[in-house]
C-alpha positions in Angstrom: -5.5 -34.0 -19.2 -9.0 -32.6 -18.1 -11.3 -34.2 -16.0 -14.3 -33.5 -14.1 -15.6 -35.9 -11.0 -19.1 -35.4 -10.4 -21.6 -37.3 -8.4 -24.7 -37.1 -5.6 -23.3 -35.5 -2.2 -21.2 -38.1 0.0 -20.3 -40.3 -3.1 -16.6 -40.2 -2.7 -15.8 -37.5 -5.6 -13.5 -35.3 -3.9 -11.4 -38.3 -2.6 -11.3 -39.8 -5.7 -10.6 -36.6 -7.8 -7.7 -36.0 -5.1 -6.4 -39.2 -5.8 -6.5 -38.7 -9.9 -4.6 -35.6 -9.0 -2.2 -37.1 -7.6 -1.6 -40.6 -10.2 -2.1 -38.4 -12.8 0.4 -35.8 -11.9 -2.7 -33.0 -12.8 -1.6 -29.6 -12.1 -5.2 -27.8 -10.8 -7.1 -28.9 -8.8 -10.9 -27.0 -8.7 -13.9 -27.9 -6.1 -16.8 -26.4 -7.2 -19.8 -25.1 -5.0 -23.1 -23.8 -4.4 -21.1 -20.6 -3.5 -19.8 -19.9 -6.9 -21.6 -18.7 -10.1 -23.7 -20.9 -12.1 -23.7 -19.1 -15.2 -22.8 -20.1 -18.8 -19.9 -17.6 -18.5 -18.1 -18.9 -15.6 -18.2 -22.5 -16.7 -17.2 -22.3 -20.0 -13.9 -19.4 -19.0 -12.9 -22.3 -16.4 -13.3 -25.1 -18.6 -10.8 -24.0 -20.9 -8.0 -24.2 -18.5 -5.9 -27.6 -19.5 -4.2 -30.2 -16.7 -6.9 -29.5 -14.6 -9.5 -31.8 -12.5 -12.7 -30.4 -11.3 -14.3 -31.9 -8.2 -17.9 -31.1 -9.3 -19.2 -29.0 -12.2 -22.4 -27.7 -14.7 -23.8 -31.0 -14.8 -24.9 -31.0 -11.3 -26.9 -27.7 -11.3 -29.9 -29.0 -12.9 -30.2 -32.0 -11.4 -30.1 -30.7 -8.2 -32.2 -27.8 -9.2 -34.8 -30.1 -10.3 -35.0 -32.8 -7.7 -35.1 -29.7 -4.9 -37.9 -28.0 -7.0 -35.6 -24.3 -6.9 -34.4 -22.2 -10.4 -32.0 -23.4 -12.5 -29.4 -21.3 -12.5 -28.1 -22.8 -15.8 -30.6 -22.2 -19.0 -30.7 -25.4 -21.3 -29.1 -24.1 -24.2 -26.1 -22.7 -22.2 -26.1 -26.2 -20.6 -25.7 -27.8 -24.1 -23.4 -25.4 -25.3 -21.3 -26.7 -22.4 -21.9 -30.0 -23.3 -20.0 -29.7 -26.4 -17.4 -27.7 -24.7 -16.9 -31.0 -22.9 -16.4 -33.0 -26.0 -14.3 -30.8 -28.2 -12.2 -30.1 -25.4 -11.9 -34.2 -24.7 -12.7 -34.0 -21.2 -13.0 -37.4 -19.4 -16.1 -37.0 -16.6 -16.4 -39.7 -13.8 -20.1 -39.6 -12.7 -19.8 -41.3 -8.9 -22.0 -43.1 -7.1 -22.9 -45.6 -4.2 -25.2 -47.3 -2.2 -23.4 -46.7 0.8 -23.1 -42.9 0.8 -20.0 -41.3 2.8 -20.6 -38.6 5.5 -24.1 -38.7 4.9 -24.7 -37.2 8.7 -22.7 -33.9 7.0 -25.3 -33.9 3.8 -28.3 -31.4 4.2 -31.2 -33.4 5.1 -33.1 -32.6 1.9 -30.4 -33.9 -0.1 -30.1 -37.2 1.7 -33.9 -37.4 1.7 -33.8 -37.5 -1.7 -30.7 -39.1 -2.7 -32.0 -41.9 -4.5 -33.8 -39.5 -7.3 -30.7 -37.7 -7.5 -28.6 -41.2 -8.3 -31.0 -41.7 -10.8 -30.5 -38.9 -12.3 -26.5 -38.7 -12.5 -27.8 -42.1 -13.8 -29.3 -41.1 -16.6 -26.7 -38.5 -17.5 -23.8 -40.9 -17.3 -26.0 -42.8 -19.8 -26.6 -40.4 -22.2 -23.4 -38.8 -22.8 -21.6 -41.8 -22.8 -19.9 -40.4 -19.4 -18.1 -42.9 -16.5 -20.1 -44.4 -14.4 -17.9 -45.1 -11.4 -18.6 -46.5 -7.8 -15.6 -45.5 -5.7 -16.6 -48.3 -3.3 -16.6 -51.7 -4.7 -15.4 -51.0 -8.3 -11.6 -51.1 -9.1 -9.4 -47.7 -9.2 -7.0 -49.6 -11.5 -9.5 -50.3 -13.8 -10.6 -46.4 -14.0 -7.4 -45.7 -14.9 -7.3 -48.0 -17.7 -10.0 -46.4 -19.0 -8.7 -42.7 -18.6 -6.0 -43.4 -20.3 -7.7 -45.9 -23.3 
């Protein structure tokens, strides 16, 4: 199985994906950060990897890039070509949100300032590619799994 949790800062993600881990009896577990690349090369040589959960990803890197007005990191096409990486490889991605953000005194400032356009955003992506749209807070965790494994 391959899945990727993603999600706005202090949504519950790396809890959740934890917890996958664990049910789903997932061999690699891989938290992503600002720290590593974000280029089309690094993405797509660890998305290949099989039994693996990611606790963030690509899809992240030009929302955020956006909403805090810096470069992408990520070019569009190479973000595409990942896209379809995702679907031929038949990952199952869990976008996370919540009104009622976790650790939000450990988020940068800027990101918490702004934390409603980046929901929106994850939002929209959810939407478009037909992705999870998951609150770890008041939705049920039996019902996920129902739909990971449907």
């Amino acid at each position: 199985m391959r899945i990727i949790v993603d999600g706005n800062d202090g949504v519950g993600k790396t809890t959740l994906a934890k917890r996958l881990q664990k049910d789903f009896n997932i061999k690699s577990f891989i938290h992503l950060s600002y720290n590593d690349p974000r280029d089309f090369e690094f993405y797509y040589n660890i998305l290949k990897k099989d039994d693996v959960i990611f606790d963030r990803s690509f899809i992240d890197e030009p929302i955020y890039a956006f909403v805090l007005n810096r470069e992408q990191q990520l070019p569009i096409d190479s973000e595409l070509k990942l896209y379809d990486v995702l679907k031929k490889l038949k990952y199952k991605v869990i976008i996370c949100h919540t009104k009622d953000k976790l650790n939000k005194e450990n988020e940068h400032k800027e990101i918490v300032a702004k934390e409603t356009t980046i929901d929106e955003y994850f939002e929209k992506v959810a939407s478009e590619h037909n992705f999870l749209y998951y609150d770890p807070m008041t939705e049920s965790y039996e019902l996920l799994l129902e739909k990971l494994k449907g």
